[in-house]
N, C-alpha and C positions, 0 to 999 in steps of 0.2 A: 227225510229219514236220516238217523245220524248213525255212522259208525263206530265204535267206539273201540279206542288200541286195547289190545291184551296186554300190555305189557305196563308198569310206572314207570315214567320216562322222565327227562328233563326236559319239556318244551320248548328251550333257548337253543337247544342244540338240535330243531329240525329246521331242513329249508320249508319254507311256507310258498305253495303253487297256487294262484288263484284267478277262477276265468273274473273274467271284468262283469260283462253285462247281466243283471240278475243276480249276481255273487253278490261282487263288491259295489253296485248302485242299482236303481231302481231298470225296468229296461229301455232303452235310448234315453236315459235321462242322465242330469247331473249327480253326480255322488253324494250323499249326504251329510251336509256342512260338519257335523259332529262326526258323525262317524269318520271322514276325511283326516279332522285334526287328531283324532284317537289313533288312526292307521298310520300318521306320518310318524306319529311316537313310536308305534310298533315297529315299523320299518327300520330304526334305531338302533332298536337292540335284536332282531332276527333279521336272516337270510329270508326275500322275501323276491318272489318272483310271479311273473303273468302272462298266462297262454289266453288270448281270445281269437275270435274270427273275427274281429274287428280290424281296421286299418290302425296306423299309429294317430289317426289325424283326428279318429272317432273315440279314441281311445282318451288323448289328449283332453276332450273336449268334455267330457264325461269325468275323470279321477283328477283333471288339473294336469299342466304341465311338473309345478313341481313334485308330485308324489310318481308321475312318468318317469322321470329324469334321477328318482332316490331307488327306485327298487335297481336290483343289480340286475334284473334283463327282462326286460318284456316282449314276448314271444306275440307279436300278429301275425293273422293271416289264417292260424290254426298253428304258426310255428313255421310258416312258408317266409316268414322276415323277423330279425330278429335285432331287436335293438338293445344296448350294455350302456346303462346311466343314460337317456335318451340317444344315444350315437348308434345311427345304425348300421352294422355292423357285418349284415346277409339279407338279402331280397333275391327271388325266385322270379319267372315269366308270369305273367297273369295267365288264370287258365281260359282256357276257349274251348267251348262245348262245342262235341260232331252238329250237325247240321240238326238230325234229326232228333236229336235230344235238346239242342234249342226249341226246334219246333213242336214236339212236347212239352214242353215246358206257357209258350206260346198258348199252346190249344186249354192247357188246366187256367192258366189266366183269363184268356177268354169266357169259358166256360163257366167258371168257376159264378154260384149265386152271391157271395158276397159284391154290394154293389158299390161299397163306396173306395174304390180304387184310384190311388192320386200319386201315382209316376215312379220312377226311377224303382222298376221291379225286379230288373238285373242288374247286380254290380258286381263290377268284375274286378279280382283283387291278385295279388301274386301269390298264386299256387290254389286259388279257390274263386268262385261265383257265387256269391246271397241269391236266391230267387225269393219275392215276395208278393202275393197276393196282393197285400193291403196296400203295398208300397211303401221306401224307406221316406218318402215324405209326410208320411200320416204324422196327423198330429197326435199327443199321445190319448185323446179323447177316439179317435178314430181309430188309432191300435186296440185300445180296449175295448170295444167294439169288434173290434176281429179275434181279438184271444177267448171275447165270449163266442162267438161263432164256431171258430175254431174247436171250441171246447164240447160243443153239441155234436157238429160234424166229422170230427177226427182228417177235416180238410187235408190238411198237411202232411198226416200219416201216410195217409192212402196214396198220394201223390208222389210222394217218397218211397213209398215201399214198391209202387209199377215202376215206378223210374231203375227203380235197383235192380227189378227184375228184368227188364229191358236191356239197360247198358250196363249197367256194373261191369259184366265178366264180357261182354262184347270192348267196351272200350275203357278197363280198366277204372274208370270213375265210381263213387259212390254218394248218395245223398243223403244228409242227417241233419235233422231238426235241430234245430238254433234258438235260440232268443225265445220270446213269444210270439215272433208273427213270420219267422223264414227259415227256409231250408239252406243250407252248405254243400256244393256242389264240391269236390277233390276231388285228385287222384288218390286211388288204394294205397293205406302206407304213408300218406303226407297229411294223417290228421291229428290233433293232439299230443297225441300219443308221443310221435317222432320228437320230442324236444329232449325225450328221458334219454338220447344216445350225450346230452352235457352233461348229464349225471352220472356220478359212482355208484356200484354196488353196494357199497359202507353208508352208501346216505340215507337219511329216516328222513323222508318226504310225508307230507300231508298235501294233500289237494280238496279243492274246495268249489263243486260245479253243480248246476242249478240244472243240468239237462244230462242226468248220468243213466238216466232212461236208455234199454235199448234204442240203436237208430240217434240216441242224440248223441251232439256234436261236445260232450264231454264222456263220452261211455268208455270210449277206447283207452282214452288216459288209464279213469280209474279202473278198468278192466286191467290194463298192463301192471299198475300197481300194485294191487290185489295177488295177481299171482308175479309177481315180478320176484326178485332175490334181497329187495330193497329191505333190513331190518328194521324193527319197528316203523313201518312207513301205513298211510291207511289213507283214506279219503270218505267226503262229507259229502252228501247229496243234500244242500240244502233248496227253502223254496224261495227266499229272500235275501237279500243286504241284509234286513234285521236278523236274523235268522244267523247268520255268519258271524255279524259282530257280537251273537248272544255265545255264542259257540266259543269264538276267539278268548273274549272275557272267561268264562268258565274252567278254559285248557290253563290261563295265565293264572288261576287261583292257586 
């Protein structure tokens, strides 16, 4: 779904916010060779910045170190670490789930009928935890496979939404869908969103997130922007990298 500004503007003159995974590359994959070389030009002449839930290491490894190292700050973690021309520059504690919210978490694993599960289901990052079903080992054959599952089941949702009623306001935490195949475990208040306190009121922001769905882990952003004080500022729910760089291209006409 694409938003579109009320206003004629001069698009040199916004910063450009964009989550990484499903945005700007396919998900857990590499960036797309074209598209890559187009974005380093873009990066050139706009202010161009990136919040993911991603680590800097996965981040890296996906958009290339040098287009890492050219935006002027990329926000992981959710914005729980924060790095200025790759130096990073703020990192928070990793979060550590109560006991018994690990062990819910646990139990939907177990439970859960998708069968082909292949490791490393919690990772733990500074200021949030990935929970995943399929695991972040799957290959991307084995992912797809679970986003079709997922898609029948509303898995994730449902999983997410007990969890929030459970712990949320007992232990401050919340959980919001990620990617295509995991959940984002935070504290209330340290998701997305929080990177807008580096920003001015006078700025015309654009944001650019693949999961602006309630519950997902770009909602809050575009939420706060939306009603924020920010002029001319808007954001894109797109469902692709292509989708993105079709958008990008069109605002630059």
């Amino acid at each position: 779904m694409r938003l579109y500004l009320t206003k004629v503007i001069q698009m040199n003159d916004h910063i450009y916010i964009f989550d990484v995974d499903g945005t700007l590359t396919p998900s857990r994959a590499k960036m797309n060779k074209k598209f890559q070389e187009w974005f380093l030009e873009f990066i050139h002449t706009h202010e161009v910045h990136l919040v993911t839930g991603s680590d800097s290491e996965k981040t890296i490894e996906q958009i290339g170190n040098e287009l890492f190292k050219k935006v002027v700050c990329s926000y992981n973690c959710s914005g729980n670490t924060k790095y200025e021309r790759g130096i990073c520059v703020m990192s928070t504690k990793d979060l550590e789930l109560p006991d018994i919210a690990q062990r819910y978490l646990e139990k939907k694993l177990r439970n859960s009928k998708f069968s082909k599960k292949t490791g490393l289901h919690f990772d733990t990052r500074p200021g949030l935890l990935n929970f995943s079903i399929v695991g972040r080992n799957a290959t991307r054959v084995e992912r797809r496979w679970y986003v079709e599952y997922d898609t029948l089941t509303n898995e994730r949702q449902i999983i997410s939404n007990k969890f929030n009623k459970l712990y949320s306001k007992k232990f401050n935490i919340v959980s919001q869908v990620a990617g295509e195949t995991g959940l984002d475990i935070i504290k209330i208040g340290t998701d997305k969103a929080q990177i807008l306190k580096d920003f001015n009121y006078r700025d015309k922001i654009i944001f650019f997130g693949d999961n602006i769905q309630p519950d997902g882990n770009d909602y809050g952003i575009a939420q706060a922007i939306k009603y924020s004080p920010y002029e001319y500022s808007d954001y894109y729910h797109v469902k692709n990298w292509k989708e993105t760089w079709r958008i990008l291209k069109s605002l630059l006409k």
